[in-house]
PDB file of N, CA, C, O and CB in Angstrom:
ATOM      1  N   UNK A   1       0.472 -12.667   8.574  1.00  0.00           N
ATOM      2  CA  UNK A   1      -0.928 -12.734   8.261  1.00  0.00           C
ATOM      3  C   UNK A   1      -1.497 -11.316   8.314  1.00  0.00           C
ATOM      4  O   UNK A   1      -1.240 -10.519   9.217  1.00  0.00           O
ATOM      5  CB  UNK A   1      -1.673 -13.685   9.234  1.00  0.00           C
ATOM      6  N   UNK A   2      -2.196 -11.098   7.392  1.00  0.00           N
ATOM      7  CA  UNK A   2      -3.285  -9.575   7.226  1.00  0.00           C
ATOM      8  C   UNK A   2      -4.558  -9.866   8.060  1.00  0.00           C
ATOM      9  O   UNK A   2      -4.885 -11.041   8.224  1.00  0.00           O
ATOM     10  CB  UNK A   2      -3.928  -9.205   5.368  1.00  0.00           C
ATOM     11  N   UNK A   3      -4.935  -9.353   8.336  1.00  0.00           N
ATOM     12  CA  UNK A   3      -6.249  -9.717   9.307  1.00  0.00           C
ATOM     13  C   UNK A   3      -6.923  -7.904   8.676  1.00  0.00           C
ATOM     14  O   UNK A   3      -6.252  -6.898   8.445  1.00  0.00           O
ATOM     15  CB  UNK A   3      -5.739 -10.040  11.731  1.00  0.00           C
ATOM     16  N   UNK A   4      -8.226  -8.075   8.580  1.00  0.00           N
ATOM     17  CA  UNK A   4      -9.324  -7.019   8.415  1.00  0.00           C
ATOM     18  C   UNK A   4     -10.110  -6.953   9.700  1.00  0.00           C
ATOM     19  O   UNK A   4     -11.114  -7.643   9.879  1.00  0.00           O
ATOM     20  CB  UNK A   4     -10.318  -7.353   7.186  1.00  0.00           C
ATOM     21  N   UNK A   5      -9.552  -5.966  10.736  1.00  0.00           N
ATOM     22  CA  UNK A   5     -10.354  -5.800  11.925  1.00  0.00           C
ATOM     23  C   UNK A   5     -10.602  -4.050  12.287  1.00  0.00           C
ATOM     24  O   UNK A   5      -9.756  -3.177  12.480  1.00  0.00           O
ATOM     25  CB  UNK A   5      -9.498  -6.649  13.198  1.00  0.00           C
ATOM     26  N   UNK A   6     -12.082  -3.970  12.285  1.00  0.00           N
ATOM     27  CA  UNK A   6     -12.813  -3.169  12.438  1.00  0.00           C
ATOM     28  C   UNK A   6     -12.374  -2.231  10.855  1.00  0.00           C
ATOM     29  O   UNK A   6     -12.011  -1.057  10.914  1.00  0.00           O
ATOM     30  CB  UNK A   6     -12.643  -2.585  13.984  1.00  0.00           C
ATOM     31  N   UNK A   7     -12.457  -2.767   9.919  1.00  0.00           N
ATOM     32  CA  UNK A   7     -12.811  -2.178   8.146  1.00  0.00           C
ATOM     33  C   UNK A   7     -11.262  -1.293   7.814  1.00  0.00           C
ATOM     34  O   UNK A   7     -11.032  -0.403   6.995  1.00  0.00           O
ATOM     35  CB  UNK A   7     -14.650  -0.653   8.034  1.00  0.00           C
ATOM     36  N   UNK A   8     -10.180  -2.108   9.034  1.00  0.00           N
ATOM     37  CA  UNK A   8      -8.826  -1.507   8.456  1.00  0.00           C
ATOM     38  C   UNK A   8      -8.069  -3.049   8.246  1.00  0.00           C
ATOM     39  O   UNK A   8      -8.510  -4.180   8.449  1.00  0.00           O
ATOM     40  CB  UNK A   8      -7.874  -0.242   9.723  1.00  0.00           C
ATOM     41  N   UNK A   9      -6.960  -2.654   7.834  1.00  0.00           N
ATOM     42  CA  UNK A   9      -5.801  -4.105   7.509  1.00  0.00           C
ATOM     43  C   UNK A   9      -4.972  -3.729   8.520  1.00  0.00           C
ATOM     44  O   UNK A   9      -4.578  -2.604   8.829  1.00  0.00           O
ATOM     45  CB  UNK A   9      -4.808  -4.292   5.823  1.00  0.00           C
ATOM     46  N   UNK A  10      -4.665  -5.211   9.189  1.00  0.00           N
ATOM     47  CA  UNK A  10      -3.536  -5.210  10.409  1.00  0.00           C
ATOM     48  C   UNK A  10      -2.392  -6.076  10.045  1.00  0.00           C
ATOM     49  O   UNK A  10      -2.727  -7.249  10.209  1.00  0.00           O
ATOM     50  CB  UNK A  10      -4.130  -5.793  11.869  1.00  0.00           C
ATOM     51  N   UNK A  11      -1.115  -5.964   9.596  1.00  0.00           N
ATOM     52  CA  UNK A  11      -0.212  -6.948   9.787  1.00  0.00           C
ATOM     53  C   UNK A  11       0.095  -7.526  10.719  1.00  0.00           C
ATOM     54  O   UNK A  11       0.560  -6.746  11.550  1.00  0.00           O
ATOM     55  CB  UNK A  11       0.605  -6.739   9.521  1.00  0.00           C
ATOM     56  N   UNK A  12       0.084  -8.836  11.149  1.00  0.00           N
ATOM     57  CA  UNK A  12       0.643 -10.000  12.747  1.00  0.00           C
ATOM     58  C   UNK A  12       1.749 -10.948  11.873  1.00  0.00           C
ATOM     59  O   UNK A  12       1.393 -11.376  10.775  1.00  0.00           O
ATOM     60  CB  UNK A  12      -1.113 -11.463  13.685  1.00  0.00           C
ATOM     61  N   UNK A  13       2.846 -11.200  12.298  1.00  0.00           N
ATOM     62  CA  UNK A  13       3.962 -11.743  12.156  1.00  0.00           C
ATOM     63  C   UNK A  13       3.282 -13.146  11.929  1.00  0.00           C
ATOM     64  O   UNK A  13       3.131 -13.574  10.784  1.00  0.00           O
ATOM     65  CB  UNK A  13       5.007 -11.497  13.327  1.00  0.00           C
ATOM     66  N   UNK A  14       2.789 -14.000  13.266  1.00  0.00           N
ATOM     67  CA  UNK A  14       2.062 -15.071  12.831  1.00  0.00           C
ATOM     68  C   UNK A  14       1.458 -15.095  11.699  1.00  0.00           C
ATOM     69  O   UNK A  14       0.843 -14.200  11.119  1.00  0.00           O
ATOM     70  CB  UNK A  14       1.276 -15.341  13.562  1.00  0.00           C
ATOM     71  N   UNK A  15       1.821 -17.005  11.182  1.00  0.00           N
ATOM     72  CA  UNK A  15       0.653 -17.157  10.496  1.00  0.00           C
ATOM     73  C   UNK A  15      -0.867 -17.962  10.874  1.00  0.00           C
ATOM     74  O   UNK A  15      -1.739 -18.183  10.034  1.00  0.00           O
ATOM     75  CB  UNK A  15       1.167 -17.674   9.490  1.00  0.00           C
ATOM     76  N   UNK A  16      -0.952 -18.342  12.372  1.00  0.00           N
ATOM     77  CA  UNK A  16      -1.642 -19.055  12.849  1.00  0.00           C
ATOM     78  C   UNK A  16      -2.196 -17.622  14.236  1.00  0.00           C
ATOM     79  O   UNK A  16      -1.446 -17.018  15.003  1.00  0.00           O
ATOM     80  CB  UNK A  16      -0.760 -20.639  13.177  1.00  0.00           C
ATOM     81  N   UNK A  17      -3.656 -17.494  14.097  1.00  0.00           N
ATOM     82  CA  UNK A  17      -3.961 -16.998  15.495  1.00  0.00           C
ATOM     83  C   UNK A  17      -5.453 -16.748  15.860  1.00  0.00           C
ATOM     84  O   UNK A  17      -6.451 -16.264  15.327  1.00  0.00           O
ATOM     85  CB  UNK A  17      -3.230 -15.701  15.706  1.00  0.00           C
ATOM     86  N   UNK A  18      -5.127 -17.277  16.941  1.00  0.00           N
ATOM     87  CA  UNK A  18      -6.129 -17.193  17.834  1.00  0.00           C
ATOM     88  C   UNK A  18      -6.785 -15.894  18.226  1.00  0.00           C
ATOM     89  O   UNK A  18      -6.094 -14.974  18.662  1.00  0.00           O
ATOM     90  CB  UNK A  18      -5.686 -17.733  18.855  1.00  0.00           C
ATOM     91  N   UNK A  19      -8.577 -15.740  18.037  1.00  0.00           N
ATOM     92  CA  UNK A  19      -9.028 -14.426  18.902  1.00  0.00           C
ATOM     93  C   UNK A  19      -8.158 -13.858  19.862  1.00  0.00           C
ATOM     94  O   UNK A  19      -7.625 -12.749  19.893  1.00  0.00           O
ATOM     95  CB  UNK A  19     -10.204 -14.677  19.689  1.00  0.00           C
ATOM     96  N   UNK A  20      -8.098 -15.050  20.831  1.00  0.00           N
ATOM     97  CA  UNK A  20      -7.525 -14.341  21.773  1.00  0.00           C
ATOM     98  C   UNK A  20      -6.005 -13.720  21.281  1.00  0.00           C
ATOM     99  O   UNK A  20      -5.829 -12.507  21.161  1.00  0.00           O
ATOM    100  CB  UNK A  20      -7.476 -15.272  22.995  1.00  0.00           C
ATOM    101  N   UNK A  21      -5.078 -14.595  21.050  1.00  0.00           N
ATOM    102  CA  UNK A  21      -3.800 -14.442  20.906  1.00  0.00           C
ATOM    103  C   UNK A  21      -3.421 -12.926  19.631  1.00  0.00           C
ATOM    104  O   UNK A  21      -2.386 -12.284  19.458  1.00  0.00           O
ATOM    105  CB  UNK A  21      -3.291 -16.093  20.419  1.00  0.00           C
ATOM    106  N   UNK A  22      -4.924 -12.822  18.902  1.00  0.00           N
ATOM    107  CA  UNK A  22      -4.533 -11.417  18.107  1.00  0.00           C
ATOM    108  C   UNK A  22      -5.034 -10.579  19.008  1.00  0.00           C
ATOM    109  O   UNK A  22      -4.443  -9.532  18.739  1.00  0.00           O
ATOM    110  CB  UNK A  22      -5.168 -11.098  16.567  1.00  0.00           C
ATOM    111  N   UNK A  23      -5.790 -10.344  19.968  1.00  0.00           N
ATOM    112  CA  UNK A  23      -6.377  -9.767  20.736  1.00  0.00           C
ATOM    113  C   UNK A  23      -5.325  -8.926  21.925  1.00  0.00           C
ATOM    114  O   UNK A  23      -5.269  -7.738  22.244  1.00  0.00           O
ATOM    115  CB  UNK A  23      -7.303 -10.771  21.170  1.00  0.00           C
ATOM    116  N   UNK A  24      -4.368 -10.426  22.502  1.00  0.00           N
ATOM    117  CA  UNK A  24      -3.323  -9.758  23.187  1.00  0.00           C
ATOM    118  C   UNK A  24      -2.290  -8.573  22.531  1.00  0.00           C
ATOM    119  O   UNK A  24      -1.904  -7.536  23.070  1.00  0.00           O
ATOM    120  CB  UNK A  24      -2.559 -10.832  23.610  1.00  0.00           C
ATOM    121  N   UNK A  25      -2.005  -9.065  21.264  1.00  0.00           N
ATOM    122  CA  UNK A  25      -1.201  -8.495  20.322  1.00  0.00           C
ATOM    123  C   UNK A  25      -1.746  -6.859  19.770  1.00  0.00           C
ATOM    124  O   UNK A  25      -1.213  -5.750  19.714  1.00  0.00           O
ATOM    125  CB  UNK A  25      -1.165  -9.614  19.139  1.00  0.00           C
ATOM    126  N   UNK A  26      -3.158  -7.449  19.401  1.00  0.00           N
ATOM    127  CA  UNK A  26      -3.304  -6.271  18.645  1.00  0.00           C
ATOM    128  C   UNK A  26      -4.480  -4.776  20.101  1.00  0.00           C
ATOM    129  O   UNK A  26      -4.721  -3.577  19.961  1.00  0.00           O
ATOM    130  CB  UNK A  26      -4.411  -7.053  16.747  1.00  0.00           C
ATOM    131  N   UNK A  27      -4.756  -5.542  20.994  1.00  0.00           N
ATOM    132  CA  UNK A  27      -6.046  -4.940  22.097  1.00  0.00           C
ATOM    133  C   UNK A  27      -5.940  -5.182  23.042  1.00  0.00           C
ATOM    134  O   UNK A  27      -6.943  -5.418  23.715  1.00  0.00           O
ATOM    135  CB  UNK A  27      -7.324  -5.247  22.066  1.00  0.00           C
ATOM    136  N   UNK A  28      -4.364  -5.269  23.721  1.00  0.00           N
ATOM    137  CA  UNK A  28      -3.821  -5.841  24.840  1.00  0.00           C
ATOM    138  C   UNK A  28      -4.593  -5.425  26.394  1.00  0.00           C
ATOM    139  O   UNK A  28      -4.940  -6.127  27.343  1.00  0.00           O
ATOM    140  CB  UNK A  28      -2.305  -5.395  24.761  1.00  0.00           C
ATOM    141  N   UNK A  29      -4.670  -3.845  26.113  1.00  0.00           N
ATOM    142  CA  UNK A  29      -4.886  -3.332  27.800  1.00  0.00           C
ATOM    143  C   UNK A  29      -6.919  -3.631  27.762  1.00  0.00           C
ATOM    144  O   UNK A  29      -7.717  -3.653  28.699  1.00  0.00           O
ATOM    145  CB  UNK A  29      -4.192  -0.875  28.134  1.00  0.00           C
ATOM    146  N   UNK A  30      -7.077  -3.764  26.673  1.00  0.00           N
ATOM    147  CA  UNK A  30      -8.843  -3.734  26.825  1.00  0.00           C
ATOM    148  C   UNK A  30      -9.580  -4.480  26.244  1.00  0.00           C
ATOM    149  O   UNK A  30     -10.159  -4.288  25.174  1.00  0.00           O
ATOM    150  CB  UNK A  30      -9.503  -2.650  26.445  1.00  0.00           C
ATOM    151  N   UNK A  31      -9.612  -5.889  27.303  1.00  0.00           N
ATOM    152  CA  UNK A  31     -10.291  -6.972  26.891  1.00  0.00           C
ATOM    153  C   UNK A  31     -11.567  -7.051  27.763  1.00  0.00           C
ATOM    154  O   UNK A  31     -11.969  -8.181  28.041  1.00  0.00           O
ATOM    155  CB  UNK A  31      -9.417  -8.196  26.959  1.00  0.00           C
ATOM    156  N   UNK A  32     -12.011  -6.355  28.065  1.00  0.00           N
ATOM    157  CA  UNK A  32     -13.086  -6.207  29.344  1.00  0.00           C
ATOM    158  C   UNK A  32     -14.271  -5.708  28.612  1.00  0.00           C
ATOM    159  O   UNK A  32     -14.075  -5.413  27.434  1.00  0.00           O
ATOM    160  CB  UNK A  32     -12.622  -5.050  30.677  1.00  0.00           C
ATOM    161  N   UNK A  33     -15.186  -5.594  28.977  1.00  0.00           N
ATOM    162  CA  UNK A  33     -16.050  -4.894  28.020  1.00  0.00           C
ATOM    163  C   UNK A  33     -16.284  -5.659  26.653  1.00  0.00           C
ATOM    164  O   UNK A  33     -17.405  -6.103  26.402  1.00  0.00           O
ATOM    165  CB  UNK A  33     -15.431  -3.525  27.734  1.00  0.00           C
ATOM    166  N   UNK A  34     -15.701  -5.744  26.164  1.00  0.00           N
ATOM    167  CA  UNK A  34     -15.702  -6.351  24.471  1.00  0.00           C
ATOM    168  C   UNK A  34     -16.299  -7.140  24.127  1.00  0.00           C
ATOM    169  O   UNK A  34     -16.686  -7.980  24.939  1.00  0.00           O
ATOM    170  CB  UNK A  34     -14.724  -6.857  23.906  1.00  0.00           C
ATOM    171  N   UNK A  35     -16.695  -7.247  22.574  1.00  0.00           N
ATOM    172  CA  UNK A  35     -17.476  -8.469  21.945  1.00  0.00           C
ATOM    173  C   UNK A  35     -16.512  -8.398  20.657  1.00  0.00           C
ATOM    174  O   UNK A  35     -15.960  -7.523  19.990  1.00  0.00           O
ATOM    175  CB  UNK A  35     -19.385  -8.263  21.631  1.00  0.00           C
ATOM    176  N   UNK A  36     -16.621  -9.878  20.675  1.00  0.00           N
ATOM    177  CA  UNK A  36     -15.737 -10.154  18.838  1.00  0.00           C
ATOM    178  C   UNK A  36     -16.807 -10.606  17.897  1.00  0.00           C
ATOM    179  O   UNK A  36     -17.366 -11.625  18.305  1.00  0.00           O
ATOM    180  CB  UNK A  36     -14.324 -11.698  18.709  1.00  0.00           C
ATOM    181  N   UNK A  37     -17.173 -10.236  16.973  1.00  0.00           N
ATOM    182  CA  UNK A  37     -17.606 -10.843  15.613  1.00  0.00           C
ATOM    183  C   UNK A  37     -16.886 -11.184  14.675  1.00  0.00           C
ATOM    184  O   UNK A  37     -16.238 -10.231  14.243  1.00  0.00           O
ATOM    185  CB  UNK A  37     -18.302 -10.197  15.006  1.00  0.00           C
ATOM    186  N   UNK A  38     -16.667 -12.331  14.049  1.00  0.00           N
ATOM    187  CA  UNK A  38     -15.647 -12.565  12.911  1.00  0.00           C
ATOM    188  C   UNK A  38     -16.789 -13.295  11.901  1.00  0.00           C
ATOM    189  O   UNK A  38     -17.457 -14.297  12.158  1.00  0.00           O
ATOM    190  CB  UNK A  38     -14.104 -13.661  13.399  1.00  0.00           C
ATOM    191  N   UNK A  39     -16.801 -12.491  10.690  1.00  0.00           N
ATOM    192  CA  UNK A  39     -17.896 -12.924   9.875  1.00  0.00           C
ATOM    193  C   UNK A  39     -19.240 -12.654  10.196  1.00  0.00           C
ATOM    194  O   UNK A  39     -20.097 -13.486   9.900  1.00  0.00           O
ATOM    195  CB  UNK A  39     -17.838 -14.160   9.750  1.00  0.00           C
ATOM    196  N   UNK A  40     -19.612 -11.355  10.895  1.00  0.00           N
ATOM    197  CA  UNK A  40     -20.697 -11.136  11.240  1.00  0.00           C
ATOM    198  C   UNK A  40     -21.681 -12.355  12.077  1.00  0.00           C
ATOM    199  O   UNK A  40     -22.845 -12.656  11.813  1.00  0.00           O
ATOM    200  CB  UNK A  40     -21.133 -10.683  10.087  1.00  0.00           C
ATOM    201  N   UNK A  41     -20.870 -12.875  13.064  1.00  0.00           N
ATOM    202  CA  UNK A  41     -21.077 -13.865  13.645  1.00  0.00           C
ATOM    203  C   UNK A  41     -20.385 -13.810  15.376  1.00  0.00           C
ATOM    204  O   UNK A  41     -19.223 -14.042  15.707  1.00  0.00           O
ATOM    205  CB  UNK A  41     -20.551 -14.901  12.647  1.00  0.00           C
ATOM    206  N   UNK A  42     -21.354 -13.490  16.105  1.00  0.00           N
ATOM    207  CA  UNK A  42     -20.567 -13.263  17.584  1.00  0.00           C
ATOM    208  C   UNK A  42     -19.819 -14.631  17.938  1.00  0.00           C
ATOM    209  O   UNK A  42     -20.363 -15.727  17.798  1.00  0.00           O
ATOM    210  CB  UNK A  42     -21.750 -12.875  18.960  1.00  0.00           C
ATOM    211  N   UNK A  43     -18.553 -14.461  18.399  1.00  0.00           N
ATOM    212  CA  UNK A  43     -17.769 -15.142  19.528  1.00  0.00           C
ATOM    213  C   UNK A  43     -18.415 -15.350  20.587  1.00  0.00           C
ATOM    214  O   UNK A  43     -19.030 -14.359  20.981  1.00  0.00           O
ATOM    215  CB  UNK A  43     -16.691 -14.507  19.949  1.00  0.00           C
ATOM    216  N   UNK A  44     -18.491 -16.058  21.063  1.00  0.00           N
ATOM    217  CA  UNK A  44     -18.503 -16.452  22.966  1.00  0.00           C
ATOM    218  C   UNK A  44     -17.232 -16.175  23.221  1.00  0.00           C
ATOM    219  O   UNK A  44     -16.473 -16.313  22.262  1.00  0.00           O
ATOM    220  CB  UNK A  44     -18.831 -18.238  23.617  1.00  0.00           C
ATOM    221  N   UNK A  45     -16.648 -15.731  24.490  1.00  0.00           N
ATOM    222  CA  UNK A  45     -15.682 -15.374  25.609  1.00  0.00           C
ATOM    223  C   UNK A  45     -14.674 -16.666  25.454  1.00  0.00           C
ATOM    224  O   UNK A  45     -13.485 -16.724  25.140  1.00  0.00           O
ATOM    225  CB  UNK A  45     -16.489 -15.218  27.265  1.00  0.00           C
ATOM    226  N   UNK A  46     -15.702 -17.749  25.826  1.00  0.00           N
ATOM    227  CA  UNK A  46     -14.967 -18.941  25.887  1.00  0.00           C
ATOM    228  C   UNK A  46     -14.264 -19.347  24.808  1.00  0.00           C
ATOM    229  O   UNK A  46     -13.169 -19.886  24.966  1.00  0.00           O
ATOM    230  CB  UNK A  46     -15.694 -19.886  26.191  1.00  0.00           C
ATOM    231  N   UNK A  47     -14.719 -19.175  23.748  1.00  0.00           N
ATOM    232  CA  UNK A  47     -14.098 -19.494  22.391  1.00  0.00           C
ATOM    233  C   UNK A  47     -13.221 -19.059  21.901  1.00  0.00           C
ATOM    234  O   UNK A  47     -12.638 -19.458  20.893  1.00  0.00           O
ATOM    235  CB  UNK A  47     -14.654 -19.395  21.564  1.00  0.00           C
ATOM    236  N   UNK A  48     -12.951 -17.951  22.716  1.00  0.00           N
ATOM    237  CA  UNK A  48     -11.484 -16.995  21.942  1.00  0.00           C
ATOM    238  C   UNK A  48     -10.150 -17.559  21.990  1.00  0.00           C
ATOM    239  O   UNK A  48      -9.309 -17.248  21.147  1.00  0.00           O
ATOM    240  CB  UNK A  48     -11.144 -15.503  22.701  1.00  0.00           C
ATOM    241  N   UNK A  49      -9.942 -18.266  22.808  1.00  0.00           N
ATOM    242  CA  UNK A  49      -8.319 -19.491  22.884  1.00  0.00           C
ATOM    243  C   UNK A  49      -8.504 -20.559  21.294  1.00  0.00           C
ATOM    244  O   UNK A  49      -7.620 -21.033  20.581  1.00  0.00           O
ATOM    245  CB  UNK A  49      -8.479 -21.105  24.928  1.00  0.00           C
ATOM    246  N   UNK A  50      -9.848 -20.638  21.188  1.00  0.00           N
ATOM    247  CA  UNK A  50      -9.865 -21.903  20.319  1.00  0.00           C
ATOM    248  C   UNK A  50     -10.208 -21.702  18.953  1.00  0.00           C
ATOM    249  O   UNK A  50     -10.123 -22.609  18.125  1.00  0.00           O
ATOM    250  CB  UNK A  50     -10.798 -22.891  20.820  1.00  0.00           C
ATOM    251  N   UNK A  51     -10.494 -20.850  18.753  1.00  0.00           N
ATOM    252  CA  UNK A  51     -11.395 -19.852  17.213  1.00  0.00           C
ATOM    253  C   UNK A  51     -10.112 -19.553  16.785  1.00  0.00           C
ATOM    254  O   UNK A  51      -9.387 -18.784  17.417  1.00  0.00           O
ATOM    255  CB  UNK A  51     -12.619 -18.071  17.474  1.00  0.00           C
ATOM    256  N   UNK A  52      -9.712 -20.209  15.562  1.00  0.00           N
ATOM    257  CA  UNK A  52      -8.620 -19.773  14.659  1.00  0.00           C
ATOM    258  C   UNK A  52      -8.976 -18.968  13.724  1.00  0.00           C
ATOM    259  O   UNK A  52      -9.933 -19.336  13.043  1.00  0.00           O
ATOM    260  CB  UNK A  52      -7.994 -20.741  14.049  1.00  0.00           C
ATOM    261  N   UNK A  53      -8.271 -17.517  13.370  1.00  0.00           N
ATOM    262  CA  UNK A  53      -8.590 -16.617  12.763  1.00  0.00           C
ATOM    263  C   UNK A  53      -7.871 -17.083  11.252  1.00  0.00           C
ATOM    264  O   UNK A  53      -6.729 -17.500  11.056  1.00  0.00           O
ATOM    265  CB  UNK A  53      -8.203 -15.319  13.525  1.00  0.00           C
ATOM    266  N   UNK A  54      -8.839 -16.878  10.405  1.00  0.00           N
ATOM    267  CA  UNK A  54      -7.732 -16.882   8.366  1.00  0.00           C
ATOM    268  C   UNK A  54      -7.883 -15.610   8.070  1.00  0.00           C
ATOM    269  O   UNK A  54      -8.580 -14.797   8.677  1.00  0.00           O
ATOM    270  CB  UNK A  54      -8.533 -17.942   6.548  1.00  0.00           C
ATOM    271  N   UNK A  55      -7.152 -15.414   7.022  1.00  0.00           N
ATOM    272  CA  UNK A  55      -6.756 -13.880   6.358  1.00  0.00           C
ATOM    273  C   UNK A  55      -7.948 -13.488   5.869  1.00  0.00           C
ATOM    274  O   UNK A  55      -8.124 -12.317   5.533  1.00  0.00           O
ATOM    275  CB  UNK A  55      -5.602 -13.794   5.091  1.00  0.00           C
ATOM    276  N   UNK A  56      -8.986 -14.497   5.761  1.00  0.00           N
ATOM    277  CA  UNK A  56     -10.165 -13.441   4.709  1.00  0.00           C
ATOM    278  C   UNK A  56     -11.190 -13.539   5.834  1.00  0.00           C
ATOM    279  O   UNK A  56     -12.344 -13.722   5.447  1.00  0.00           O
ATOM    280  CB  UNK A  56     -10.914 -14.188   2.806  1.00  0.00           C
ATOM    281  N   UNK A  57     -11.039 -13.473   6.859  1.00  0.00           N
ATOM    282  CA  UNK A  57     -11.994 -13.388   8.173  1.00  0.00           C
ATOM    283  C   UNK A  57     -11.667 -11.570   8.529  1.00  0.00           C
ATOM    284  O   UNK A  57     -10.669 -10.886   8.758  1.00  0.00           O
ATOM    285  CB  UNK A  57     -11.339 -14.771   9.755  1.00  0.00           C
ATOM    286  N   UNK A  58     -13.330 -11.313   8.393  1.00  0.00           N
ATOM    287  CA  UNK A  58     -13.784  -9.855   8.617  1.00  0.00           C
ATOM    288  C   UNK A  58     -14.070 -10.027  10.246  1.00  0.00           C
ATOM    289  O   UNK A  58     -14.828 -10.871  10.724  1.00  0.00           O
ATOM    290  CB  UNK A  58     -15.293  -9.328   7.575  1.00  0.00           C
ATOM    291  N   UNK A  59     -13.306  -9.052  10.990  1.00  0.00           N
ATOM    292  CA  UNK A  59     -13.290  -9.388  12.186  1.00  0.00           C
ATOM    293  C   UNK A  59     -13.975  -7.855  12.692  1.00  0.00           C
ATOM    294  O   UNK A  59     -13.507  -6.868  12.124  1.00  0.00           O
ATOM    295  CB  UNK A  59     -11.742  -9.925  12.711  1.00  0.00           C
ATOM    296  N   UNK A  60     -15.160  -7.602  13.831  1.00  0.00           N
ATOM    297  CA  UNK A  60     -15.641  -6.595  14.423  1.00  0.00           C
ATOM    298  C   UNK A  60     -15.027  -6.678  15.845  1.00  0.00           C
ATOM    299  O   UNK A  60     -14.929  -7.808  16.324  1.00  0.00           O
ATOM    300  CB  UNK A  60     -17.109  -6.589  14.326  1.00  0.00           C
ATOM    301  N   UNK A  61     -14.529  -5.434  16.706  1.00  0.00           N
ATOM    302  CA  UNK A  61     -14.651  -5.914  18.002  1.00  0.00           C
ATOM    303  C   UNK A  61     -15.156  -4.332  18.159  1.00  0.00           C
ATOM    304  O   UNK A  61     -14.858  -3.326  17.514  1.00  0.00           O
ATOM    305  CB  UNK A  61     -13.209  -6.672  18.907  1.00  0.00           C
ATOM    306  N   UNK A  62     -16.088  -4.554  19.343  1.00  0.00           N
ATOM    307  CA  UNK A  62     -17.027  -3.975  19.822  1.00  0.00           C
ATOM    308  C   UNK A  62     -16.971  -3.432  21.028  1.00  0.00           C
ATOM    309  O   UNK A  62     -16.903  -4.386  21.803  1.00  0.00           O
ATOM    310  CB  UNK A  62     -17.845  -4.616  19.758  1.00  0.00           C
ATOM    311  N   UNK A  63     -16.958  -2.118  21.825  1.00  0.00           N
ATOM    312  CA  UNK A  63     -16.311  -1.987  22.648  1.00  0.00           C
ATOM    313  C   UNK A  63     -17.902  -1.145  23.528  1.00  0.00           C
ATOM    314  O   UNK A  63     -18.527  -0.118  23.260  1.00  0.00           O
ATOM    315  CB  UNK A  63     -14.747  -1.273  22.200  1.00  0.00           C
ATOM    316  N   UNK A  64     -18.061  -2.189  24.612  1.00  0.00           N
ATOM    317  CA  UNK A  64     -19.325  -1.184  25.678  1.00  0.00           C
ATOM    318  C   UNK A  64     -18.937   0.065  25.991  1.00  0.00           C
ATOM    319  O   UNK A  64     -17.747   0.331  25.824  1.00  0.00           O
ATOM    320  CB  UNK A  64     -19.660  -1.761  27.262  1.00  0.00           C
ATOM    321  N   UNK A  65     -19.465   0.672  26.295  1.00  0.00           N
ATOM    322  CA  UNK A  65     -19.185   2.007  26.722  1.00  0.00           C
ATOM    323  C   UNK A  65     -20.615   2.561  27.627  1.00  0.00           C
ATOM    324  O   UNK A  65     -21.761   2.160  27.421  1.00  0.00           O
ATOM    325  CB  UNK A  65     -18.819   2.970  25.270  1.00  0.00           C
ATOM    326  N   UNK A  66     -20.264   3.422  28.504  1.00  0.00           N
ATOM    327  CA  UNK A  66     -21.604   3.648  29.475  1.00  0.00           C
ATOM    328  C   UNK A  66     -21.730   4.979  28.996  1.00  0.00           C
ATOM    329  O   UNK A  66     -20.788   5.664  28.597  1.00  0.00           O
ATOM    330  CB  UNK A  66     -21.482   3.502  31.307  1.00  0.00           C
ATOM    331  N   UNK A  67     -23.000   5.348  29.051  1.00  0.00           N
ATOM    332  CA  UNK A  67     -23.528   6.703  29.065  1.00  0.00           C
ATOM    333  C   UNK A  67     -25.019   6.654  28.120  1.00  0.00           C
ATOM    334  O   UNK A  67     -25.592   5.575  28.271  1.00  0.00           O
ATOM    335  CB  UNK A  67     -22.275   7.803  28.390  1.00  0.00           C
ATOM    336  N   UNK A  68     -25.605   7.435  27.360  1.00  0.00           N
ATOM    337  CA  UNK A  68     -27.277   7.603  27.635  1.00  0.00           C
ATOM    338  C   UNK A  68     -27.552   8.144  26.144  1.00  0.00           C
ATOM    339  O   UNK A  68     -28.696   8.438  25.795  1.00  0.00           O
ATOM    340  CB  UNK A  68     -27.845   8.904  29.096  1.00  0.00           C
TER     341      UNK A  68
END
């Protein structure tokens, strides 16, 4: 599967996946902080096991950062 996350193309072996499960794969050490949008549409936390990602899903992840 091709996935479009953050306005590049990612190849994943799967053809089935989960926020989370591309998340481990593709954003393993930094899941803290983060927000997902897929379709210009925020995720909840909770939803990331259950939100099945398709190939033409525009995916944002968003990363906090501190400072001023």
């Amino acid at each position: 599967m091709e996935l479009k996350i953050n306005n590049q193309l990612v190849q994943f072996d799967s053809d089935t996946l989960s926020i989370q499960s591309m998340l481990d794969i593709y954003h393993p050490n930094k899941q803290k902080g983060i927000a997902i949008a897929v379709n210009q549409c925020v995720i909840s936390k909770h939803s990331w096991e259950t939100h099945i990602l398709s190939a033409t899903d525009d995916i944002l992840i968003i990363t906090a950062t501190q400072g001023g």
